[in-house]
C-alpha positions in Angstrom: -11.8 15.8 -0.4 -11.8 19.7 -0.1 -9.3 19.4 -3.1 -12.0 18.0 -5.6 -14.7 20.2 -3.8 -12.6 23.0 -4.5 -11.4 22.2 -8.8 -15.4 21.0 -9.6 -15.9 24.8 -7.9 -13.8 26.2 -9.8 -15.0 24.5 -13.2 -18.5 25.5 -12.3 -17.4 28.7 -11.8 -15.6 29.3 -15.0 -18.6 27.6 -16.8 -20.7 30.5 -15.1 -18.4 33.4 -15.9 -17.8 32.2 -19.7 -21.4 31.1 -20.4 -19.4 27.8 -21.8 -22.2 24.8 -20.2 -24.6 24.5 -17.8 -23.8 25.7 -14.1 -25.7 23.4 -11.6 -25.4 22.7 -7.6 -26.5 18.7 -8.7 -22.7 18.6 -11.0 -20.8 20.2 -7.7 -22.4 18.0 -5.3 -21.7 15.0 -7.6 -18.4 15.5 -7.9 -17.8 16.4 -4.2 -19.6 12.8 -3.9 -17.2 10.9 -6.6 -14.0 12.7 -5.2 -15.1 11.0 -1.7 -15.7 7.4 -3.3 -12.5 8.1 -5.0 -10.7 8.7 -1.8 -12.1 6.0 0.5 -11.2 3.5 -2.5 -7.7 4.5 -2.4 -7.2 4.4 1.1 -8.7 0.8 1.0 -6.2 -0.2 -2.2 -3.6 1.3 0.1 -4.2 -0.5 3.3 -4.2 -3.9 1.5 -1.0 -3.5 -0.2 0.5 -2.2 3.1 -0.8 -5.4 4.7 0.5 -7.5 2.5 4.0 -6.2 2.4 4.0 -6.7 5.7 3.5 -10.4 5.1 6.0 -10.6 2.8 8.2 -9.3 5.2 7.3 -11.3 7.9 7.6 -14.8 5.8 11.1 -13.3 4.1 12.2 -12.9 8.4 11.1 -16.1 9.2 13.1 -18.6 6.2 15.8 -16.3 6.8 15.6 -16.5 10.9 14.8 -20.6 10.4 17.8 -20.8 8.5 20.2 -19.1 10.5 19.3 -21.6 13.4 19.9 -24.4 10.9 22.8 -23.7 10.0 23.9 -23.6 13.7 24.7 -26.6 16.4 24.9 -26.7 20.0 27.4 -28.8 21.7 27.3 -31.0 25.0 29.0 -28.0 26.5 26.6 -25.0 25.5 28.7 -23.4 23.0 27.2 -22.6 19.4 29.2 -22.9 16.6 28.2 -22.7 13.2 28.3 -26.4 10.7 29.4 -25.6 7.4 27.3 -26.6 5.1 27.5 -26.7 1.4 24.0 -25.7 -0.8 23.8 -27.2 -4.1 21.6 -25.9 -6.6 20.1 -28.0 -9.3 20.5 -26.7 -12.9 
């Protein structure tokens, strides 16, 4: 936020010093206000894309941790071993 603050400063500034527009507190205080709205809408389009990557990873864990168990057996003596099993896929 200091960023913007600082560039619409430095545009009103150089608008003063070259007599190029109209210097005004109501263009620096607008733009301070946009830069903020700006900001606080990006950290929002962030935080929803984070969240839902973390979803994606969490449904990608779970197929891959529910197949892993299906692909293995227990038998009557505790021992795991693993049934081999043949995936077709359908062309």
């Amino acid at each position: 936020m200091l960023i913007g603050f600082c560039f619409s400063f430095s545009i009103e500034m150089l608008q003063f010093f070259l007599g190029t527009g109209i210097t005004d507190i109501d263009d620096l205080i607008f733009n301070t206000i946009g830069t903020m709205i700006g900001l606080i809408g990006f950290m929002i389009c962030k935080k929803i894309s984070e969240l839902y990557s973390m979803r994606k990873r969490e449904k990608k864990y779970r197929l891959t941790k529910c197949q892993s168990i299906q692909k293995k057996e227990i038998n009557c003596c505790g021992k795991i071993y693993v049934k081999k099993t043949s995936y077709r896929t359908s062309t």
